[in-house]
C-alpha positions in Angstrom: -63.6 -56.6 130.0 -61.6 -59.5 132.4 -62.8 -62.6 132.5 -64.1 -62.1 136.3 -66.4 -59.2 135.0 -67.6 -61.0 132.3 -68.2 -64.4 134.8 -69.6 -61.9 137.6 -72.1 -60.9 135.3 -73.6 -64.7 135.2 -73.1 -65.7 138.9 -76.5 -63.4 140.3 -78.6 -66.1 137.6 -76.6 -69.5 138.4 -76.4 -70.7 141.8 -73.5 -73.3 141.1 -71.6 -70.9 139.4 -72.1 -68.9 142.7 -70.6 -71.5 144.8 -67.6 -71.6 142.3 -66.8 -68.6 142.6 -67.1 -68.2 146.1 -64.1 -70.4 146.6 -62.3 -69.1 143.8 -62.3 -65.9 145.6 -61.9 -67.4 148.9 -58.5 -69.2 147.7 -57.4 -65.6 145.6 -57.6 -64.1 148.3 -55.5 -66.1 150.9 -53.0 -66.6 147.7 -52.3 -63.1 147.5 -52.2 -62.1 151.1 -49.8 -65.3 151.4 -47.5 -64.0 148.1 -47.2 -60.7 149.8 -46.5 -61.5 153.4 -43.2 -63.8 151.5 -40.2 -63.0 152.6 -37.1 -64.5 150.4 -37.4 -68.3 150.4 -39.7 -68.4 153.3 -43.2 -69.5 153.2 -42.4 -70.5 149.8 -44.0 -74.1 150.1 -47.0 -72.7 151.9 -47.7 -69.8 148.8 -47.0 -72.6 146.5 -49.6 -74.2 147.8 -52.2 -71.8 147.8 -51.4 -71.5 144.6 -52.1 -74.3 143.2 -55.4 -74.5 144.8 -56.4 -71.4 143.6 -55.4 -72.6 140.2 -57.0 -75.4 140.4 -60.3 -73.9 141.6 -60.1 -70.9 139.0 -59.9 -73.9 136.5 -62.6 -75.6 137.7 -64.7 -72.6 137.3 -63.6 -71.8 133.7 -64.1 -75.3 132.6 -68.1 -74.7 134.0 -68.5 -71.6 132.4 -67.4 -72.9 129.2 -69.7 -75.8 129.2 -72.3 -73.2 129.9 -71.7 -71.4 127.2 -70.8 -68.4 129.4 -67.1 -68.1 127.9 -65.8 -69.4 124.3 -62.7 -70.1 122.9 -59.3 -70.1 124.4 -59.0 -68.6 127.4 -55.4 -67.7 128.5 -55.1 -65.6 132.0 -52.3 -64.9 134.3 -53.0 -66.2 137.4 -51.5 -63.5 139.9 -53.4 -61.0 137.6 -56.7 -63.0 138.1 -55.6 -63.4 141.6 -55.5 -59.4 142.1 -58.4 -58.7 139.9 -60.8 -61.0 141.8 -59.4 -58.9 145.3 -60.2 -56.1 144.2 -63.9 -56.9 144.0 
């Protein structure tokens, strides 16, 4: 199980977490679209961008879920993985 299945399955009950990953999935999805429209060099700062946004918000988002007890441990993820995994919802 990914991480976002095992976090989906606590957003229906948790209204912040909602929120969370709203915008998670809101800044995956512009990320990825962004990383596949690239072309060589271009767009590069844009994507980079994104990126760390996305990042940033995905963090944000584990951080709460492991103060809620929803995740434990150490949790490593790729981030263009995540990225495609939370698209594909």
């Amino acid at each position: 199980m990914s991480i976002i299945e095992i976090i989906q399955k606590f957003v229906p009950n948790d209204t912040q977490l909602a929120r969370l990953f709203e915008r998670v999935q809101g800044y995956a999805e512009l990320y990825v679209i962004a990383k596949q429209r690239q072309k060589g060099c271009d767009g590069m700062g844009e994507v980079a961008t994104l990126k760390d946004d996305f990042t940033y918000s995905l963090n944000q988002m584990v951080r709460y879920c492991k103060e809620k007890g929803y995740l434990s441990g150490d949790i490593s993820y790729e981030i263009d993985s995540i990225g495609r995994d939370i698209c594909e919802l």
